[in-house]
N, C-alpha and C positions, 0 to 999 in steps of 0.2 A: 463703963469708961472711967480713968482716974480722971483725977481734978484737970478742970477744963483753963488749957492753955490759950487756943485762940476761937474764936466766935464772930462768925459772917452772916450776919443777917442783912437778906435784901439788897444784898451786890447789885447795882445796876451798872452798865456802860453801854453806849453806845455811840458809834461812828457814823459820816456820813451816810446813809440808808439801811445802816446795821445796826441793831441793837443787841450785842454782842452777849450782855448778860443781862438777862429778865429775873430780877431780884433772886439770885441764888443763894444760898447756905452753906454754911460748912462749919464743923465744929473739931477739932482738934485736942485731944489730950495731953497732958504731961505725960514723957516719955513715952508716947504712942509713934505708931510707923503706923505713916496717913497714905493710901493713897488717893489720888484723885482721877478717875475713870470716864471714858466717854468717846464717840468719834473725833477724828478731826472737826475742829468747829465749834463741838460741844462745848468750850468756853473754857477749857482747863488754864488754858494759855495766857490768858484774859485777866482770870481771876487771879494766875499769882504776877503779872505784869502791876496790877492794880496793890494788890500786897504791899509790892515791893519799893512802890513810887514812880514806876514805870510808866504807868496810866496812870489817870485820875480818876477815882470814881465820877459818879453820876446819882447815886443815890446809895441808900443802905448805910451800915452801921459795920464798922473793925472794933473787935474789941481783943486784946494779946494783955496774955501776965494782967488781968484784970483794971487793963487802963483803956479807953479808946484813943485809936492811934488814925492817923492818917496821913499816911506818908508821900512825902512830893518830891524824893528821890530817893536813891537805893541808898546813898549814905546816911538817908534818916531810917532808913527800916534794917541795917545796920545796926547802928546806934540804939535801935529800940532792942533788937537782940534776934532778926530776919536776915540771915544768910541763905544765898542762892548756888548752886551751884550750875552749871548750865551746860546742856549737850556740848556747844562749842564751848570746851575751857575758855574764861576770860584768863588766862596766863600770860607770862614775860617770858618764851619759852629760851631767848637767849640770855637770861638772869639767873643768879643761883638761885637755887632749890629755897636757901633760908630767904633771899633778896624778896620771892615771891608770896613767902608766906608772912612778910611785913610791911607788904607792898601798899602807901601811902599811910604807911602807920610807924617809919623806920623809928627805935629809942634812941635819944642821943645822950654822950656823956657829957660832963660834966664843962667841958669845953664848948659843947654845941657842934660835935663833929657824932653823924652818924657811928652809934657803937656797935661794928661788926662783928665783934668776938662776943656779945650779945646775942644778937640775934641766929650767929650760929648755934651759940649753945640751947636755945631755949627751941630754936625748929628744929634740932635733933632730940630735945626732951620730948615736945610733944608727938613727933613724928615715933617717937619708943616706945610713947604709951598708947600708941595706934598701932601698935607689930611691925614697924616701918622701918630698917636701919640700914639707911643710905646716908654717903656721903655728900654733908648737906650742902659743901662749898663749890660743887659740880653744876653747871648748866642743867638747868630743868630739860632741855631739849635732849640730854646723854641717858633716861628712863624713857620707861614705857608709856603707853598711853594710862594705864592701871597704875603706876606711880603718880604720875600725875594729877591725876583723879584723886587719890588719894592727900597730894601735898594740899590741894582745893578745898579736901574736906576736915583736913587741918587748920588751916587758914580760917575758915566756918568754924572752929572747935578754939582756935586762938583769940578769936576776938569773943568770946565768954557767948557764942548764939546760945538760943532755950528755943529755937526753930533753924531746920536744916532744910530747905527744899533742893532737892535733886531730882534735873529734869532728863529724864530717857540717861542716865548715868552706866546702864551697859552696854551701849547700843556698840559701843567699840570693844569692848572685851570678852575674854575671851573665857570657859566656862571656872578654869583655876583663881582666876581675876575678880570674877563674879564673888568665888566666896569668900575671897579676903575681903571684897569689899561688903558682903553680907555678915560676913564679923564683925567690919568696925561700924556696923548700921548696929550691930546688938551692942555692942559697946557703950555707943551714946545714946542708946537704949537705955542701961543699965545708970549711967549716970544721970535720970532724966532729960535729957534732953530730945526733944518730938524730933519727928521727920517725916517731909511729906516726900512720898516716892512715885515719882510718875513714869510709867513705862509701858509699853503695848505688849509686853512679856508678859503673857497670862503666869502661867509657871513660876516667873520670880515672884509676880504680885501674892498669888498662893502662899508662896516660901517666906516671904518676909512680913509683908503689912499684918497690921492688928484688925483693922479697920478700913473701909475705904465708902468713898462718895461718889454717886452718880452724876453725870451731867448730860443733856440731851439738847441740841440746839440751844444751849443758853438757857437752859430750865434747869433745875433741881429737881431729880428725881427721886433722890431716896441717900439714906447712911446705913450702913450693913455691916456686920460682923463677917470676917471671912468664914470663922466657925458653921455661918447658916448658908452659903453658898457655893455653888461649885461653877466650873466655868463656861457651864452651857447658858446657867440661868445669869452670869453677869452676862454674858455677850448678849442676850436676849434684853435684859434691861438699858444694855449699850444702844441698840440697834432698834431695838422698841418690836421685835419680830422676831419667829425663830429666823434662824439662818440658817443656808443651804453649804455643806460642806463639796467642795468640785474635787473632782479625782478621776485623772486619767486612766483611760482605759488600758490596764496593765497585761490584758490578755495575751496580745502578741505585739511583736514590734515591726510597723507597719511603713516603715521609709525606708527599708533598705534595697528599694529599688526605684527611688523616687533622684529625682537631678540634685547633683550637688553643687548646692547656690554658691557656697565661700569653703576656702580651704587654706588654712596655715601649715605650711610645710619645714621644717626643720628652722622654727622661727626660734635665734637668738637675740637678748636685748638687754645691753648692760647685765648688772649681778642676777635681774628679775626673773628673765625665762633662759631654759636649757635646752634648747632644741626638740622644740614640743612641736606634736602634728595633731590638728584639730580638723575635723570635717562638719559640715552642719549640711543637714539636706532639705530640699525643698517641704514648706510647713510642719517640719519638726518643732520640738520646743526640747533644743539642747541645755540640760545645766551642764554649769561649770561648780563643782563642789571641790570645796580645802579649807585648809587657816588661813590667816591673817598673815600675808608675806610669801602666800604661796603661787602665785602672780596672776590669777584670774586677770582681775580688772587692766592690766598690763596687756596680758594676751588680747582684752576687747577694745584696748586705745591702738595697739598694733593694726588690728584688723581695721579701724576706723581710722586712722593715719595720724591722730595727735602723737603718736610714737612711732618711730622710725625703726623697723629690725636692722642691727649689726651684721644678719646672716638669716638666709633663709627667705621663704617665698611665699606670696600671697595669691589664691588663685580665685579669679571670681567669675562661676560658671563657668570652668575647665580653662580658662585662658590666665596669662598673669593680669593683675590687678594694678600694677602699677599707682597705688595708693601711696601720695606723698604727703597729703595733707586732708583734713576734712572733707571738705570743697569736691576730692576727687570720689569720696566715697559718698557723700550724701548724690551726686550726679549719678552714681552708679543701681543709686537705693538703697543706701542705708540708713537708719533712723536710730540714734544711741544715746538712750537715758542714763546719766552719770552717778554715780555713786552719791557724789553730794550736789545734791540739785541748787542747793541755795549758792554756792559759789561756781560753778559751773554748766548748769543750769540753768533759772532764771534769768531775767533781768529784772531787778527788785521795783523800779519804781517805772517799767513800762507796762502799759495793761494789758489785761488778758489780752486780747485780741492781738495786741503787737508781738507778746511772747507767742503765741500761739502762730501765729505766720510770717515768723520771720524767716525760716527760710522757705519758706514759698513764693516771697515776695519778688523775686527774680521771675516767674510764671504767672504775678499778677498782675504786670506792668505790663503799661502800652505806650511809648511815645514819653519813658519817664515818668507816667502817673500812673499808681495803684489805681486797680480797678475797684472801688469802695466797695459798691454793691457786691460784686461775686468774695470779697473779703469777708462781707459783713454775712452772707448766707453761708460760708466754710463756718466762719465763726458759729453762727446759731445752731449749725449741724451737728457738731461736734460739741457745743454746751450741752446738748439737750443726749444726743447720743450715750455722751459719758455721766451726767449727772453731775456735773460741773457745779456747784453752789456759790453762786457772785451775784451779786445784786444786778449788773449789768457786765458786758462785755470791755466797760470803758474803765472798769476798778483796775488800780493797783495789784497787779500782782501778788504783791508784799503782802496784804492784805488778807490774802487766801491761806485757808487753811494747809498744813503740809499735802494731808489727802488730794486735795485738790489744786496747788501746785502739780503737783505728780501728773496726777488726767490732762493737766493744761500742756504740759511738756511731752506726754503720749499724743495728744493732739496732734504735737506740733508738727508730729513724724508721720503719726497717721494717714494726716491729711495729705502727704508725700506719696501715697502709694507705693509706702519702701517694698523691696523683697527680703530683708532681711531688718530685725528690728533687734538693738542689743540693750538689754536692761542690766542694768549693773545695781540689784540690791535695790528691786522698784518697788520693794515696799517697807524699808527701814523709814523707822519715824511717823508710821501712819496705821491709824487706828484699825479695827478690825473690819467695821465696816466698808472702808473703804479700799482695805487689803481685799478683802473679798471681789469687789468691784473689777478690782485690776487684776485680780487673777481670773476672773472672768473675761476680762476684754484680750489678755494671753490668749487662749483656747478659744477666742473669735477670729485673732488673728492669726493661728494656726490653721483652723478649717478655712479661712479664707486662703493657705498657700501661701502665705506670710510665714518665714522661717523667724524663730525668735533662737536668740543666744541670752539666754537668763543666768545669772550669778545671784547666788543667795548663801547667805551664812546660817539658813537657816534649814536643816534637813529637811524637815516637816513638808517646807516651802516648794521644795525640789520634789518630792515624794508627789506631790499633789498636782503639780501641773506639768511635769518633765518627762518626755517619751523616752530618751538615754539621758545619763549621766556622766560625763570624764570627771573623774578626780584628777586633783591636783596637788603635788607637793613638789615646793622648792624649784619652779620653774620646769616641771615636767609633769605629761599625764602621767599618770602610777595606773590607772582603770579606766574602767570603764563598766558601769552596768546600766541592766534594760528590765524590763518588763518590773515580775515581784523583786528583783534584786537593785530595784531604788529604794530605798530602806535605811533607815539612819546605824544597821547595824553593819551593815556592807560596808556602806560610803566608810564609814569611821573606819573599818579592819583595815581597807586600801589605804586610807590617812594615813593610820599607826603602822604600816607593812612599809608605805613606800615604793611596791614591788608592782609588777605586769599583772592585773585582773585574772583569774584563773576562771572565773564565769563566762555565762555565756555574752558575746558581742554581737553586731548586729551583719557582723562580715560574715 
């Protein structure tokens, strides 16, 4: 390892009944690409909260650029030369481009009046020397999510960091995106400057980091060269066990005489969908596979009523659906995990248990009062069934790991006895172990006759729990494949073709 930039010895924290981290480690090089590894839980989250001035520790020792530090907000772990970049951009997305990359640090001239024609020139120099060359007097909102990302880690590069932390950084981009931004990670590479990269992308972690570090329940489990590992034996150090790879039985395709639960018929809606028809049948597990923009999630708010079709029809169980809002669709059974659980999702600071039964709470009432008891037994059924990790049923939501966020809001629906359950992307942001998890409780709730509508950006992901496939592009199916031709080479041709599936369907 080069000369050693930052050093964690004996990280402690702990919460009300948690102790979050049991004296952890970490050691970090000059110009090294760090990642940090582990389930949900594991403490990743923790440690760089604590880093950054976010938490306070509890015990242990920071040591950065050979001084010890202990930072009690993010503008001192700034200051020490600790930039963060964060899944949710902190951005001013209706500010210009340069507005944001000077953002509570504006230079003024000589007057004392904010120097504009500054700070554009100097976020187009550093923005040039990052391969970046947009017009920096434009609303940051007028780029991509990958510009973005990029002005962020500009900003991280302008205030002079010697640490970059960037957390799940491609969880929105798309693979040409990736490696621009896997350039400008060699970049700051090259001019010393560390970075620690945290992502559940085995693949990118491979491709990029030098090094990465374990963490297990808030333990320290080990520092590794990627050089000496591959990714069966990290998951296994992830997990503490081998792990069991699930894979649909691709033999034949086995629903195409089964009832068909829900059905979008000549569904239009705004610029998003094009007069797409989707059928999903009793305990199948249909993907929906495409890009980003190619209106999946669109298609799954149509079906659940947050979106209204301009044209076209919804049929549930051969009849029309008359689906105006939520409300008509969860009456009907259906249960729909959202893309971004934390803002539509959650509720951040009610507890497990209230996220977990709120909408049940209409079937728990008697006379206006919840029934505690039969609440509180749904509750423990369902902690223990999914593997839940919360100290009690009465914590904070907010509190839980992303992993188990997830279980708590499958819960929520499960406990519904839906007939059709729509996951939009149920395991972006969440570790492998607990991906595992939930793609196991998919394929329970299939043999159970539970039809799932699954959305994933991740071929792999589809391949592995998906009985058919519809691709998508630009508001329209293009395909549709079954058995071995769910396949990341298939799905991609129909992507790139755009054209009617010439394989075999299930009609």
């Amino acid at each position: 390892m080069s000369e050693v930039l930052l050093e964690i010895k004996g990280l402690e924290k702990t919460f009300p009944g948690v102790r979050a981290l049991k004296g952890v480690n970490l050691t970090v090089g000059k110009g090294e690409v760090h990642s940090l590894m582990g389930e949900n839980g594991a403490g990743k989250s923790t440690l760089i909260k604590v880093l950054t001035g976010i938490y306070q520790k509890n015990g242990g020792t920071i040591h950065f650029d050979g001084k010890e530090i202990d930072c009690k907000t993010p503008i001192e772990a700034n200051e020490a030369g600790i930039s963060t970049i964060y899944q949710e951009l902190n951005l001013v997305l209706f500010q210009t481009v340069y507005e944001n990359l000077f953002l509570g640090r504006e230079p003024k001239n000589k007057f004392g009046s904010i120097d504009r024609g500054q700070m554009a020139g100097e976020a187009s120099r550093i923005l040039k020397e990052l391969g970046i060359d947009i017009d920096v007097t434009k609303p940051l909102s007028n780029f991509s999510t990958a510009i973005q990302q990029m002005v962020a880690i500009a900003r991280a590069v302008s205030i002079n960091a010697k640490l970059v932390i960037m957390d799940e950084p491609t969880s929105s981009l798309d693979r040409q995106e990736v490696s621009v931004l896997f350039r400008i990670i060699r970049q700051l590479k090259a001019k010393g400057i560390s970075v620690i990269f945290i992502s559940h992308k085995l693949d990118e972690i491979f491709e990029i980091c030098d090094r990465l570090t374990v963490f297990k329940d808030g333990e320290y489990v080990g520092d590794y060269d990627i050089a000496d590992l591959n990714q069966f034996k990290l998951i296994s150090l992830m997990v503490g066990k081998d792990t069991v790879t699930l894979e649909r039985n691709k033999d034949a395709y086995r629903f195409a005489s089964e009832q068909t639960v829900a059905q979008a018929s000549g569904i239009y809606q705004g610029m998003r969908l094009n007069g797409i028809n989707v059928d999903i049948k009793r305990g199948e597990v249909l993907g929906l596979a495409g890009l980003l923009g190619s209106g999946r999630s669109e298609l799954a708010q149509v079906l659940f009523g947050t979106r209204i079709p301009d044209k076209g029809d919804v049929f549930w169980f051969g009849e029309p659906a008359h689906i105006h809002k939520p409300a008509d669709a969860i009456k009907k059974g259906m249960g729909f995990c959202t893309e971004d659980r934390k803002v539509e999702g959650i509720i951040p600071h009610l507890s497990v248990k209230e996220n977990m039964t709120i909408a049940l709470l209409p079937r728990l009432q008697k006379f206006g009062f919840v029934k505690k008891k039969e609440q509180d037994e749904i509750v423990k059924k369902y902690i223990e069934r999914l593997k839940i990790k919360t100290p009690n049923p009465e914590q904070a939501i907010c509190n839980l790991s992303g992993g188990n966020q997830q279980k708590v809001l499958l819960a929520r629906w499960m406990c519904m006895n839906p007939k059709l359950m729509i996951l939009d992307e149920p395991t972006r942001g969440i570790d492998v172990g607990a991906k595992a998890e939930i793609e196991t409780l998919i394929q329970e709730l299939s043999d159970n006759g539970i039809s799932v509508l699954m959305i994933s950006s991740e071929i792999a992901e589809l391949e592995r729990n998906c009985d058919r496939v519809v691709v998508m592009r630009e508001g329209r199916a293009v395909g549709e494949v079954i058995n071995e031709d769910i396949n990341q080479n298939k799905i991609m041709e129909l992507i790139a073709k755009g054209s009617e599936s010439e394989g075999n369907t299930h009609e």
